[in-house]
LUMZA-278763 format. One record per residue (C-alpha): x, y, z; residue in three letters. Coordinates in Angstrom, 3 decimals. Example, Ala and Ser with C-alpha at 12.3 -4.5 7.8 and 13.67 -1.06 7.14 Angstrom:
BEGIN
<site <12.300; -4.500; 7.800>; Ala>;
<site <13.670; -1.060; 7.140>; Ser>;
***
This chain:
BEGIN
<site <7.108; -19.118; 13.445>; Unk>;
<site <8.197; -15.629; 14.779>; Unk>;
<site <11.848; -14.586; 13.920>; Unk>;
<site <14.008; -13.346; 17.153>; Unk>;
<site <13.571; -9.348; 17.440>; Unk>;
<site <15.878; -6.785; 17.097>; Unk>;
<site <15.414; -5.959; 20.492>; Unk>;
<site <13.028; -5.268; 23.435>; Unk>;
<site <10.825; -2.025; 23.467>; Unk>;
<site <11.776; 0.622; 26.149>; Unk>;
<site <8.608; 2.627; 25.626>; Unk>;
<site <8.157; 5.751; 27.719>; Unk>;
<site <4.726; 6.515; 29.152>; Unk>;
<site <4.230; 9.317; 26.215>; Unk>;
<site <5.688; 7.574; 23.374>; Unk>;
<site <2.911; 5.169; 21.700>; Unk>;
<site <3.615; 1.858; 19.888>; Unk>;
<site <2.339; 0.981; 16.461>; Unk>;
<site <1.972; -2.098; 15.264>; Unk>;
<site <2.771; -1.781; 11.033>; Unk>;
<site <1.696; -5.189; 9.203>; Unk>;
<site <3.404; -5.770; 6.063>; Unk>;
<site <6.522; -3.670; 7.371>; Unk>;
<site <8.653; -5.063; 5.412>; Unk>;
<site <6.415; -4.168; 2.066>; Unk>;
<site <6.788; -0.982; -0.083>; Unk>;
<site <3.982; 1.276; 1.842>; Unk>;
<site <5.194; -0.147; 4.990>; Unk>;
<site <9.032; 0.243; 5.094>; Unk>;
<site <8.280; 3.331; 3.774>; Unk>;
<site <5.610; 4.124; 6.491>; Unk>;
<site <8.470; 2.916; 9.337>; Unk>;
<site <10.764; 4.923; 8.214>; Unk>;
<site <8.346; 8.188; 8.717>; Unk>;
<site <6.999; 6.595; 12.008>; Unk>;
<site <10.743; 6.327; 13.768>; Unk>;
<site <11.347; 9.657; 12.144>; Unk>;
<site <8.798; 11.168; 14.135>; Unk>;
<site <9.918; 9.324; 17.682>; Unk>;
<site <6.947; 6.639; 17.256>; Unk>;
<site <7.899; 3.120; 18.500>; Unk>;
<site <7.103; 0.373; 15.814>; Unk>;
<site <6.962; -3.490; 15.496>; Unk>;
<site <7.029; -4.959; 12.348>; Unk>;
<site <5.317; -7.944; 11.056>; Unk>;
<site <6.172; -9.677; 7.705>; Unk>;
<site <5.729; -13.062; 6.450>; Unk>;
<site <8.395; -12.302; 3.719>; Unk>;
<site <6.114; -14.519; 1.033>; Unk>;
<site <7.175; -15.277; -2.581>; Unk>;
<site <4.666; -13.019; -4.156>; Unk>;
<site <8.127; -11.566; -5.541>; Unk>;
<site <11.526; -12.051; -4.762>; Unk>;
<site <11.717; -11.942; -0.833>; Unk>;
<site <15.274; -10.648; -1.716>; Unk>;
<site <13.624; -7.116; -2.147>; Unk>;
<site <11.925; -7.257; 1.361>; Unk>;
<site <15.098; -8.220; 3.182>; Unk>;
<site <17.123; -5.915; 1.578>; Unk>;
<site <14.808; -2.977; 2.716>; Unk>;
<site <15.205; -4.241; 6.201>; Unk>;
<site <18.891; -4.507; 6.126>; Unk>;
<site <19.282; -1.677; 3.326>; Unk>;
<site <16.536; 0.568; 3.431>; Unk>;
<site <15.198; 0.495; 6.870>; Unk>;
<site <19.448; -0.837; 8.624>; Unk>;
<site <19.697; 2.294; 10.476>; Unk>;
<site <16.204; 1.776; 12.524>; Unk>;
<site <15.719; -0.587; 15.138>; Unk>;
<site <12.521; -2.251; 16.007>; Unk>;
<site <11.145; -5.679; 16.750>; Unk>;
<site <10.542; -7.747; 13.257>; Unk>;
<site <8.099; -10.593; 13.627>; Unk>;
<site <8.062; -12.741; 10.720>; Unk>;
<site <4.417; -13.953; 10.510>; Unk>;
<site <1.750; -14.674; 8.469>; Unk>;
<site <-1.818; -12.842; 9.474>; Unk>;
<site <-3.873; -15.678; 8.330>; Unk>;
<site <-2.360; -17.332; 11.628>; Unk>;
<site <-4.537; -16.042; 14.318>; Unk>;
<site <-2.365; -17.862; 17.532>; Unk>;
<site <0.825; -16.461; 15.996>; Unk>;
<site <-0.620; -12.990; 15.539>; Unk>;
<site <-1.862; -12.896; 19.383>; Unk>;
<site <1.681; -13.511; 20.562>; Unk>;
<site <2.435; -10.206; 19.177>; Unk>;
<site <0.054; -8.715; 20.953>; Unk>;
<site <1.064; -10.536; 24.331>; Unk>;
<site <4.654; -9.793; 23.920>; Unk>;
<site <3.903; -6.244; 23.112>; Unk>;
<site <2.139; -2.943; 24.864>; Unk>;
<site <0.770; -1.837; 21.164>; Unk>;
<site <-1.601; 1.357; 20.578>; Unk>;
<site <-2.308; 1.301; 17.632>; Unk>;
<site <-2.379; -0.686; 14.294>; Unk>;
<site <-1.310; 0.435; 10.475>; Unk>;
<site <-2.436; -2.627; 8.827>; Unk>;
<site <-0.920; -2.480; 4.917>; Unk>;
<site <-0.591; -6.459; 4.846>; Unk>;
<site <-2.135; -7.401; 1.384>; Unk>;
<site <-2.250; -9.747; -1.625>; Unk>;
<site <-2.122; -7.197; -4.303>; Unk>;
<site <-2.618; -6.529; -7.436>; Unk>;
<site <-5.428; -6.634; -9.870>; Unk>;
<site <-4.479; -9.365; -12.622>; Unk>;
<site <-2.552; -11.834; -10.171>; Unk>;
<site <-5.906; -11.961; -8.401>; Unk>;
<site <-7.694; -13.057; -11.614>; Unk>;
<site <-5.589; -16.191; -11.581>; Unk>;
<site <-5.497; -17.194; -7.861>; Unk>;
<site <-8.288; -15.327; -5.943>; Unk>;
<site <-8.479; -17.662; -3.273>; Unk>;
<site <-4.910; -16.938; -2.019>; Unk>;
<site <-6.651; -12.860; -2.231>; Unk>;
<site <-9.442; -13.773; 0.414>; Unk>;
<site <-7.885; -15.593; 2.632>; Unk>;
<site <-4.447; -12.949; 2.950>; Unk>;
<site <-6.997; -9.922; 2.234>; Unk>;
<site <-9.930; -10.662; 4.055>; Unk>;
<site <-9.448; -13.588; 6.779>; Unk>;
<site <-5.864; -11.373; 7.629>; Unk>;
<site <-8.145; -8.172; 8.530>; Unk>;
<site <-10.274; -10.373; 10.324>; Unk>;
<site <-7.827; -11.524; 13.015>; Unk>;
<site <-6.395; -8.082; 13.009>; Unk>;
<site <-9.873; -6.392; 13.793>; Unk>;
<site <-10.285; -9.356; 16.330>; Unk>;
<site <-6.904; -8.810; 17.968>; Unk>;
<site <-7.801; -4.945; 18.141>; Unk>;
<site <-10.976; -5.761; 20.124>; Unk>;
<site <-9.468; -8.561; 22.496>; Unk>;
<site <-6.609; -6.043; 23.335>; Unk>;
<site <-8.367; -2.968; 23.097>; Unk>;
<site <-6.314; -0.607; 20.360>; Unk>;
<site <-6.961; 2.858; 20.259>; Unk>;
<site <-7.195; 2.636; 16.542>; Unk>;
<site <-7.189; 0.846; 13.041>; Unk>;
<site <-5.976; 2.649; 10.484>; Unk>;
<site <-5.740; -0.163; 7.427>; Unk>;
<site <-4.971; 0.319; 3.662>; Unk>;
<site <-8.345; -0.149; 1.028>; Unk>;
<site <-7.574; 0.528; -2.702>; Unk>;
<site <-9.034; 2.688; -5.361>; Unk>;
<site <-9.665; -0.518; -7.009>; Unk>;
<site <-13.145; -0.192; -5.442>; Unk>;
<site <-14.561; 2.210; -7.843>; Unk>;
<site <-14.213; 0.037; -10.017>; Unk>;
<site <-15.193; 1.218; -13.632>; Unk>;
<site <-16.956; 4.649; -13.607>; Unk>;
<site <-17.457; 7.550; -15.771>; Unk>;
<site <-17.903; 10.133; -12.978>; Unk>;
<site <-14.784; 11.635; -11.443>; Unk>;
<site <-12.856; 12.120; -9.593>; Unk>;
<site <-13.690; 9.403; -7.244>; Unk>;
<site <-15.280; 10.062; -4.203>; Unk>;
<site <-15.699; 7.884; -0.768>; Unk>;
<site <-19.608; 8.456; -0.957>; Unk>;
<site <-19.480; 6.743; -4.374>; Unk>;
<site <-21.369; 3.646; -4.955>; Unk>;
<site <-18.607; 0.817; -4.832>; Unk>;
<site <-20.589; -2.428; -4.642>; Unk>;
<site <-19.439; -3.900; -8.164>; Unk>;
<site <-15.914; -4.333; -7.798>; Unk>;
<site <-14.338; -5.938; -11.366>; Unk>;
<site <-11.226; -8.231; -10.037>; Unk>;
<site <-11.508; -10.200; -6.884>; Unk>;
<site <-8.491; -7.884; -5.253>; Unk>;
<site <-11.013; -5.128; -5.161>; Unk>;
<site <-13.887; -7.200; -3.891>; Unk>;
<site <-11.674; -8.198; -1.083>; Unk>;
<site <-10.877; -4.777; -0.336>; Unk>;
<site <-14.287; -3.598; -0.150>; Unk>;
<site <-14.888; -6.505; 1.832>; Unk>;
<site <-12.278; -5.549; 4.406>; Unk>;
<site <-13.672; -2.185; 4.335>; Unk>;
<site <-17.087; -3.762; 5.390>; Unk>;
<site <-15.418; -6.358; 8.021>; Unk>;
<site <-13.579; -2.589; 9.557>; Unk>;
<site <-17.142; -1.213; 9.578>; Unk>;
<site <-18.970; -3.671; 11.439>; Unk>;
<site <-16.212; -3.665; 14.282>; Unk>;
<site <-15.788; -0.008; 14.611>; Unk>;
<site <-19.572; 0.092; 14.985>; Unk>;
<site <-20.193; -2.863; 17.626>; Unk>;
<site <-17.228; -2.224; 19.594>; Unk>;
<site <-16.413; 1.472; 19.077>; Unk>;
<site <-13.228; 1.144; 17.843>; Unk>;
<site <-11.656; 4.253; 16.012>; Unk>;
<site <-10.973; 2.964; 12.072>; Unk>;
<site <-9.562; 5.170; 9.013>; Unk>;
<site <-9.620; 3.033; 5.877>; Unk>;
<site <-7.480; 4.562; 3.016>; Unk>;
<site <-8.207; 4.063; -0.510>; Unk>;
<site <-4.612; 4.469; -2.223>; Unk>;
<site <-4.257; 5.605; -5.793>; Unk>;
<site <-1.647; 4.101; -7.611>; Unk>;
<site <1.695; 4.053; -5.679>; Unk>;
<site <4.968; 4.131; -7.012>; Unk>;
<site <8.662; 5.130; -6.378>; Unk>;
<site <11.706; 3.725; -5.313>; Unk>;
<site <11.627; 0.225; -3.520>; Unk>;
<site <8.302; -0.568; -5.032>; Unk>;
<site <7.235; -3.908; -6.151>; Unk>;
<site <8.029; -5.783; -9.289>; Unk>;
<site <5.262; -7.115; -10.397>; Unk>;
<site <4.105; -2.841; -10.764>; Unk>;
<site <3.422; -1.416; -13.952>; Unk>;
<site <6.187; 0.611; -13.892>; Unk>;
<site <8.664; -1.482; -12.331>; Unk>;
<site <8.149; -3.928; -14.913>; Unk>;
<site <8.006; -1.383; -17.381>; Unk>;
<site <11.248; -0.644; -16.125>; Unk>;
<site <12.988; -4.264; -16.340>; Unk>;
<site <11.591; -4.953; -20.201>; Unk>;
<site <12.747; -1.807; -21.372>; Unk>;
<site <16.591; -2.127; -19.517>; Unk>;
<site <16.355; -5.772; -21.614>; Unk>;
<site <15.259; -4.592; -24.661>; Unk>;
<site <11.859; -6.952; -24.029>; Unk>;
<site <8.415; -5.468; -25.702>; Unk>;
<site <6.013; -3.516; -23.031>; Unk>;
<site <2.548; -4.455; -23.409>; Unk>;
<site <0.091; -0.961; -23.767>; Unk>;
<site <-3.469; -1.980; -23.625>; Unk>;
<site <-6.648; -0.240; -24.758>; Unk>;
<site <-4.043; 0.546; -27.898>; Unk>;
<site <-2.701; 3.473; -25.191>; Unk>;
<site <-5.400; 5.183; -25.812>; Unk>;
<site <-7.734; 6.951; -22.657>; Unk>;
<site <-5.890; 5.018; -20.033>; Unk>;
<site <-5.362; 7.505; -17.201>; Unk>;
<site <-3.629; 6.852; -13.530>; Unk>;
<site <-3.841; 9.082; -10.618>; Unk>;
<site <0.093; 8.316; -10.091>; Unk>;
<site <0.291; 8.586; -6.394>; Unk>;
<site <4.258; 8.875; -4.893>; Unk>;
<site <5.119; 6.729; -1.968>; Unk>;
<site <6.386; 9.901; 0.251>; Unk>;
<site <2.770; 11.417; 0.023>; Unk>;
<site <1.133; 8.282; 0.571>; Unk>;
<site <3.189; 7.956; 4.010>; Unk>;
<site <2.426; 11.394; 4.612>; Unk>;
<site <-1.316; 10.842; 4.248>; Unk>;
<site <-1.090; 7.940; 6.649>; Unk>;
<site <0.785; 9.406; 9.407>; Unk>;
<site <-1.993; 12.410; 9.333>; Unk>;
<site <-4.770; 10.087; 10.110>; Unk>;
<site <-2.711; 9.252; 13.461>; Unk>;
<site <-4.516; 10.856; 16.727>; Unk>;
<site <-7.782; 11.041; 15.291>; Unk>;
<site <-10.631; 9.854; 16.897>; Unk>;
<site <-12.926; 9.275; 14.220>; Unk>;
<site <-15.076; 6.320; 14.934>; Unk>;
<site <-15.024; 5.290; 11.181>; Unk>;
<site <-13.981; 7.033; 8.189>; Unk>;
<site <-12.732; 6.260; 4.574>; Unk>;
<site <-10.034; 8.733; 3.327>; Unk>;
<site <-9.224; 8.988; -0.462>; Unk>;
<site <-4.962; 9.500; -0.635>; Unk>;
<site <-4.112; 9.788; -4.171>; Unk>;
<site <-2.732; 12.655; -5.810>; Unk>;
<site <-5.606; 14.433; -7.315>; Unk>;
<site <-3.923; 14.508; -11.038>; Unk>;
<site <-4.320; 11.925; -13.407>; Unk>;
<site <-1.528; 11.241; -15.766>; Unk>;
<site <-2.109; 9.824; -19.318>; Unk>;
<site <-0.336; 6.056; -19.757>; Unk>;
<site <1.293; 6.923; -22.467>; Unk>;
<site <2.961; 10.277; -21.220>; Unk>;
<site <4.145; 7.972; -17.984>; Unk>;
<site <5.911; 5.931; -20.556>; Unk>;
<site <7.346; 8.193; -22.491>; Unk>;
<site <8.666; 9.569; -19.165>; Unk>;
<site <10.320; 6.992; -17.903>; Unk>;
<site <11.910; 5.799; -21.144>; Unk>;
<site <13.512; 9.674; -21.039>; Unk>;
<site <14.866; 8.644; -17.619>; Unk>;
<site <16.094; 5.574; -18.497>; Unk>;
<site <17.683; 6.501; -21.606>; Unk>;
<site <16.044; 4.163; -23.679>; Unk>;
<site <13.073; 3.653; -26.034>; Unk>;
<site <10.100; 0.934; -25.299>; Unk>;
<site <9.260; -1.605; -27.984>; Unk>;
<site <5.152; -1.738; -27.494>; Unk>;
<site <2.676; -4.398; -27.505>; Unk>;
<site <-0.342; -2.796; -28.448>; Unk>;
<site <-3.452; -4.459; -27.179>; Unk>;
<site <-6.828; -3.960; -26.220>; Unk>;
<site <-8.070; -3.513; -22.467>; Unk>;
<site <-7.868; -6.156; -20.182>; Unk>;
<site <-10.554; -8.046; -17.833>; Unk>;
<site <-10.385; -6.622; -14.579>; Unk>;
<site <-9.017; -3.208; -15.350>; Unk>;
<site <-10.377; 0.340; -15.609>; Unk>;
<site <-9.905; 3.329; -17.724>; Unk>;
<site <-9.103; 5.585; -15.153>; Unk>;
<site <-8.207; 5.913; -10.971>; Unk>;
<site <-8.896; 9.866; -9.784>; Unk>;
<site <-8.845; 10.723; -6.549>; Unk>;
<site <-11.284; 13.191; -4.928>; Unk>;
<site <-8.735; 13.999; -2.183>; Unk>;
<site <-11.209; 17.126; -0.532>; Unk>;
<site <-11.804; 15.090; 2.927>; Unk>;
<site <-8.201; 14.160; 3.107>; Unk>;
<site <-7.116; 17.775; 2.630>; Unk>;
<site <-10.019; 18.806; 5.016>; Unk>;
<site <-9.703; 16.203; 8.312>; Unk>;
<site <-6.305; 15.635; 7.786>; Unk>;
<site <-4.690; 18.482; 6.292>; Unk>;
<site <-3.510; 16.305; 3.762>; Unk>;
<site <-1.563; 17.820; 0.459>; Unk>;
<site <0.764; 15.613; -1.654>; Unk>;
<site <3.363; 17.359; -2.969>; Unk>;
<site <5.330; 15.366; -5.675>; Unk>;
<site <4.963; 15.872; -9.193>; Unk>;
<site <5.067; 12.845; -11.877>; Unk>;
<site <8.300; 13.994; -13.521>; Unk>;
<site <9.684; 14.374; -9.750>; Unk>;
<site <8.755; 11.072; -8.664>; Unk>;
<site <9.653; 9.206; -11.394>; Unk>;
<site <13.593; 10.840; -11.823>; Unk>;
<site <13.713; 9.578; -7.858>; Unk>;
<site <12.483; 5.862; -9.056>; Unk>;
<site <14.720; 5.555; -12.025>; Unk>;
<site <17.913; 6.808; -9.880>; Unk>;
<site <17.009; 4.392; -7.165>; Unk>;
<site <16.689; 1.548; -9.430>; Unk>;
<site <19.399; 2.319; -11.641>; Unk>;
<site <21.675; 1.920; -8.510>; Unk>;
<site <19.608; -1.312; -6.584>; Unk>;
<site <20.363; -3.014; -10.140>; Unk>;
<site <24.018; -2.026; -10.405>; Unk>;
<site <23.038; 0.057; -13.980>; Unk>;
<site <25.457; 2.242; -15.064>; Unk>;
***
């Protein structure tokens, strides 16, 4: 079903309309906060699942994203006929698709629900971007893709065709699925390849969310590969908006774009950071590495920098003090 909207679009001819899927996500409340910012009409589209509490969503609707106003279609994108009335309701330009299953381990338990959000979503949103004819895709990959490597930092022209967890295999196949349509029907795709998010608003089931709740309950963290070599290029969520509103008005027929940060942070400095923030010390599981993971995500971020004059900005210790604060007062911490 689609939920009532906030109200109708009154779109002059030189303002365009972008469609954001998963608006009401972590990358995408984020991303329509930038959009408004910069006098972009958006519609949203959510299907406000269970993947975690749906509580978090609404609240960055009404909380995060109350002072905006913009048509919110509650949907799911695995419903092609619901998706089209979107696009037959709506004048749209362009599409920032950043609708996903995520996450690496839940996708080792339940893969199917990952390829059929992850892969037959994109579909109908490539589809819908033919039939309609968008001026361009810009969609969210994953680093995920590289899978495990010795060679860094990553780079798009890397081999990626042994993904390790069935998230990333969906990603790359959504990269693929972009590909062919950008190359049959010449239509204008950026796929991005984030590195690690975080910040405030993020999701739960994230490392260092979680990380966060077990150490505020006094409940033991688990720290695999013993803490040892575990690196993450720690990407904040304002430069990862930042990246994606710099792909806008290019024409690039297709193009994958690295947005990461460029500086790998040791696991168990990120820990020790955020217990400083939070005031209190982590009881530790150590364990060995885990199926599915890798040793370390590093963005090569030269073609980002390059095409899209692209520079993130935020250091770990900055984004972190901004996450804590934020989630110290969402949780009512004192």
């Amino acid at each position: 079903m689609i939920s009532s909207v906030k109200h109708k679009l009154n779109t002059p001819d030189n303002m365009q309309t972008i469609l954001v899927t998963g608006g009401a996500g972590f990358i995408g409340s984020h991303t329509i906060r930038d959009l408004i910012k910069q006098n972009y009409n958006v519609i949203c589209v959510d299907d406000f699942n269970d993947y975690y509490q749906p509580k978090l969503k609404k609240d960055r609707i009404k909380i995060f994203l109350g002072t905006h106003e913009f048509p919110l279609y509650k949907i799911d994108i695995t419903n092609y006929e619901d998706l089209k009335r979107v696009f037959l309701e709506n004048k749209i330009d362009k599409i920032i698709h950043l609708a996903a299953r995520a996450g690496v381990r839940s996708s080792m338990k339940n893969p199917f629900i990952y390829q059929q959000v992850n892969i037959l979503g994109t579909l109908n949103l490539l589809e819908l971007a033919r039939e309609f004819e968008i001026n361009q895709f810009i969609f969210a990959s994953s680093s995920s893709v590289y899978g495990n490597r010795d060679k860094v930092p990553f780079h798009e022209d890397d081999f990626v065709d042994k993904p390790i967890s069935p998230y990333a295999a969906t990603k790359k196949a959504g990269e693929l699925l972009a590909h062919s349509y950008s190359h049959n029907y010449k239509l204008p795709v950026i796929g991005l390849r984030f590195f690690t998010v975080y910040g405030p608003w993020g999701r739960p089931d994230m490392f260092y969310y979680t990380l966060a709740n077990k150490v505020m309950k006094n409940e033991p963290i688990d720290v695999y590969n013993y803490g040892k070599g575990l690196k993450r290029d720690f990407t904040y969520i304002d430069d990862i908006t930042k990246g994606i509103l710099a792909t806008l008005d290019h024409d690039e027929l297709y193009e994958i774009v690295n947005i990461g940060n460029n500086k790998p942070v040791e696991l168990m400095k990120f820990i020790n950071l955020l217990e400083e923030y939070l005031g209190r010390e982590a009881k530790k599981n150590m364990l060995p590495m885990q199926p599915g993971d890798v040793m370390i995500t590093y963005a090569n971020i030269d073609k980002a920098k390059e095409k899209f004059n692209y520079q993130p900005t935020t250091t770990i210790e900055t984004g972190l003090k901004r996450f804590v604060d934020w989630y110290k007062n969402y949780h009512e911490i004192v």
